[in-house]
N, C-alpha and C positions, 0 to 999 in steps of 0.2 A: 283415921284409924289409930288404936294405941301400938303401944312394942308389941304386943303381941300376938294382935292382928297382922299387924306387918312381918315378921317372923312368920308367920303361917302362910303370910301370901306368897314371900319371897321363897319357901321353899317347896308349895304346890311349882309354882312357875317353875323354877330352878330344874326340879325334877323331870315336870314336863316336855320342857325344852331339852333339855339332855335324852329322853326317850324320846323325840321326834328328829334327831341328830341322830339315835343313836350309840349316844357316846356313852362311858363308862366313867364313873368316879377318876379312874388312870388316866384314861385319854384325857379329860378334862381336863386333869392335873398336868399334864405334859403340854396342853394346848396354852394353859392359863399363867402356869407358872407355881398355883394355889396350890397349897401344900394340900396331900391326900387326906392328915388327919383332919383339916379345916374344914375338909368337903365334909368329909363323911361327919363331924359336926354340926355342921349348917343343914344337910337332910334329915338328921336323927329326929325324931317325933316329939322328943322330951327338951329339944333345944329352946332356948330362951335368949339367945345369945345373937345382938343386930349385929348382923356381915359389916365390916368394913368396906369404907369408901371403894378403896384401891382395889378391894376383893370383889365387890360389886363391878365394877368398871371393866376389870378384867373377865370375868365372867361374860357378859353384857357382849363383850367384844366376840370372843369366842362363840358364842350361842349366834350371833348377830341380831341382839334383842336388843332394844333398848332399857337403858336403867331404871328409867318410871315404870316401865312395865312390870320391869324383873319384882321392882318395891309394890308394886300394887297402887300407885299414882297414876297409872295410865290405863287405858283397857286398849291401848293400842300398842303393839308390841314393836313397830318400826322403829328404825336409828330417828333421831330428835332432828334432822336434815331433812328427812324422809314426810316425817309426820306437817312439817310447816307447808311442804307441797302438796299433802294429801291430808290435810285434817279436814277438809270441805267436801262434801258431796253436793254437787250441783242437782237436785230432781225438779225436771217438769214438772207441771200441776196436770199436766194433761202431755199423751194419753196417759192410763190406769196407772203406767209403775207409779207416780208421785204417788197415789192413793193409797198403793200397794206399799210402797215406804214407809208411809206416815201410818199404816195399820200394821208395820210389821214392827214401826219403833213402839206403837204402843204395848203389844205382845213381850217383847225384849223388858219393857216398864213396868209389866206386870206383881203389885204388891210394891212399888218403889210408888217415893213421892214426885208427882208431875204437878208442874209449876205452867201457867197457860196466860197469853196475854192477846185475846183475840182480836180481829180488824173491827169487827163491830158488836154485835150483840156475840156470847159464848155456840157454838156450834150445838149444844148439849141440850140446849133452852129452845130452840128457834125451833115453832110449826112449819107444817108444809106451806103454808099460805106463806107466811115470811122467807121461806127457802126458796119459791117460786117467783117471788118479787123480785129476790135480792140475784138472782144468778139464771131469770128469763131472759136478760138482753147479752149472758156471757157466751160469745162461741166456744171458749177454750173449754170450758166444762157443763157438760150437764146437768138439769136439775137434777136429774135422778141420781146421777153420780152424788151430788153435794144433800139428796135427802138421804142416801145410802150410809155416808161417812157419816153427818149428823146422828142416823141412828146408832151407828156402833159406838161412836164414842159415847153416847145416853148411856147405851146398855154394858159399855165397859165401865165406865164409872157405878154402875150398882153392881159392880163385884165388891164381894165380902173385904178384901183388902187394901182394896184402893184407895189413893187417898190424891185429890185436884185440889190445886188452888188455882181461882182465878183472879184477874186481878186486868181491871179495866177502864177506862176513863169516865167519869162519875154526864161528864158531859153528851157521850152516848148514850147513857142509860135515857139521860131527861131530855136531850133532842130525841129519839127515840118516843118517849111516850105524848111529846109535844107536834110529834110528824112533821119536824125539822131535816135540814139535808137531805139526806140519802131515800128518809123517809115521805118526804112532802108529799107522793102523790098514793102512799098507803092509806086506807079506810082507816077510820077511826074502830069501826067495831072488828077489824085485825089488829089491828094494836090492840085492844083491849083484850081479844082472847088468845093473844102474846104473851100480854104482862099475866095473866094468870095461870098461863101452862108453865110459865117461868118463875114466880111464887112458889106453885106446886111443887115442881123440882126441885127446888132450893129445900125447901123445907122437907120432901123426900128423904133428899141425902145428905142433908147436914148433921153433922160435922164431917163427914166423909170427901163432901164437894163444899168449899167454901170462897164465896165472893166477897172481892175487896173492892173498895173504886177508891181511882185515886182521883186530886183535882189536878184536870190537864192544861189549870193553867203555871203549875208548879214541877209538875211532872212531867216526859215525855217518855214514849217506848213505840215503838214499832211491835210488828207483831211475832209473836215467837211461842214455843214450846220445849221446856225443857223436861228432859226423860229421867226422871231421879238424877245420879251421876255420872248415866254414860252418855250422854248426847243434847245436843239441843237445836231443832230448827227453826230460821228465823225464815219468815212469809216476806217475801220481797215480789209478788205479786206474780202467778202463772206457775211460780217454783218457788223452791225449798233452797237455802244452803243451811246444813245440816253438817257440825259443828264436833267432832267424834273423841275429842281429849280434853283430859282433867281440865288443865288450863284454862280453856277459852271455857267448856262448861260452866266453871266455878264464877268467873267475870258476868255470863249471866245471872246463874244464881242471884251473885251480892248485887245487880243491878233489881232483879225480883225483888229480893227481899226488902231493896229499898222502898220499894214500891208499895210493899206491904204495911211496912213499919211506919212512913207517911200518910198511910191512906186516907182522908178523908170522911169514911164509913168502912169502918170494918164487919169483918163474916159476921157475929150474929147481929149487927145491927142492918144488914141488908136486904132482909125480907120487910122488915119495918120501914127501912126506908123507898123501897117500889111502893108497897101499899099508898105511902104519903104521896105518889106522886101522882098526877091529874091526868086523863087521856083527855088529850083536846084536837 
């Protein structure tokens, strides 16, 4: 954010918090020590003027906010003690809440950029045939459950302002179309009408939904999703830890974007390169 984003955030907050206290300009002033005419500066609408460190801290203390929040650093308003204990949400992958989670972070993500790095093939691409392969022998989840999520996230990515990138090891795509690993005991003519519902797609929504691969003999990442800049969870298998402050968000981020920036084959050279590749 510039100055004056931040000035506009610190005094939504500032205000907020004092009308959820209930306090008044005075009281604050008496709690904080901050001189009245500073406050009533800092709310004014036409202010342009960054709070002071000491003024911020004092504040923060009083309100019992945290300072990244108060600045619009943080979308979590807890003391910086608070936040180290509880910046993690542990969720199940089973039953429903994890599903219910990971559809409610995307809702929350709505018109923000999400950043995607998935276990195997992208959730967005995969037929029923391939979602029936890959999650027939999982007790903990249902197919129907993992055709369900499948489809919503399809049909949330073709809203009007969203915007995915993904970004996945170049080595799953061609094990994949080769019926290597995971794949060895798939039909060759499901792989085939895999890689072209996934073609399809691609080229549907791009530049809206964009595939990167990286090579994974350069590169490593586990699986994760980050929600523009309020969240991110990472797939540790059955469940979610799901990641809620700047900080650690950002540490993913720059670990993406490495990801990106290395890739391999980039977004529009991705549909050209499925094409190139052989179903065997």
């Amino acid at each position: 954010m510039n100055k004056q984003e931040i000035v506009s955030v610190f005094r939504k907050r500032l205000l907020e918090s004092m009308q959820e206290r209930d306090l008044s300009q005075s009281q604050l002033s008496r709690d904080t020590g901050v001189d009245r005419s500073t406050l009533s500066q800092l709310l004014a609408q036409d202010n342009l003027r960054m709070p002071r460190a000491d003024t911020v801290a004092a504040l923060a203390r009083s309100l019992q906010v945290s300072t990244d929040w108060l600045l619009g650093l943080s979308q979590d308003s807890r003391f910086g003690a608070e936040i180290l204990r509880q910046s993690f949400e542990v969720a199940p992958h089973e039953p429903s809440p994890a599903d219910d989670n990971l559809k409610r972070w995307y809702q929350e993500a709505e018109g923000l950029k999400i950043r995607y790095v998935p276990v195997q093939l992208p959730d967005i691409v995969k037929t029923d045939q391939v979602l029936e392969y890959e999650y027939g022998e999982v007790v903990e989840r249902p197919v129907s459950r993992a055709k369900e999520q499948a489809r919503y996230h399809l049909n949330f990515s073709r809203g009007p302002d969203n915007d995915l990138e993904i970004c996945m090891p170049v080595e799953n795509l061609v094990g994949f179309c080769r019926g290597e690993g995971l794949w060895r005991d798939l039909g060759k003519a499901v792989r085939h009408e895999q890689v072209e519902f996934m073609l399809a797609t691609l080229d549907e929504l791009y530049p809206s939904v964009r595939l990167y691969l990286y090579d994974g003999r350069k590169r490593y990442s586990v699986p994760y999703t980050i929600f523009g800049a309020r969240r991110a969870a990472v797939y540790v298998g059955q469940m979610y830890f799901a990641f809620n402050t700047t900080e650690y968000v950002r540490i993913l981020v720059r670990h993406f974007d490495n990801l990106v920036r290395n890739a391999a084959v980039h977004a529009h050279e991705s549909v050209q390169f499925l094409k190139s590749q052989a179903i065997v």
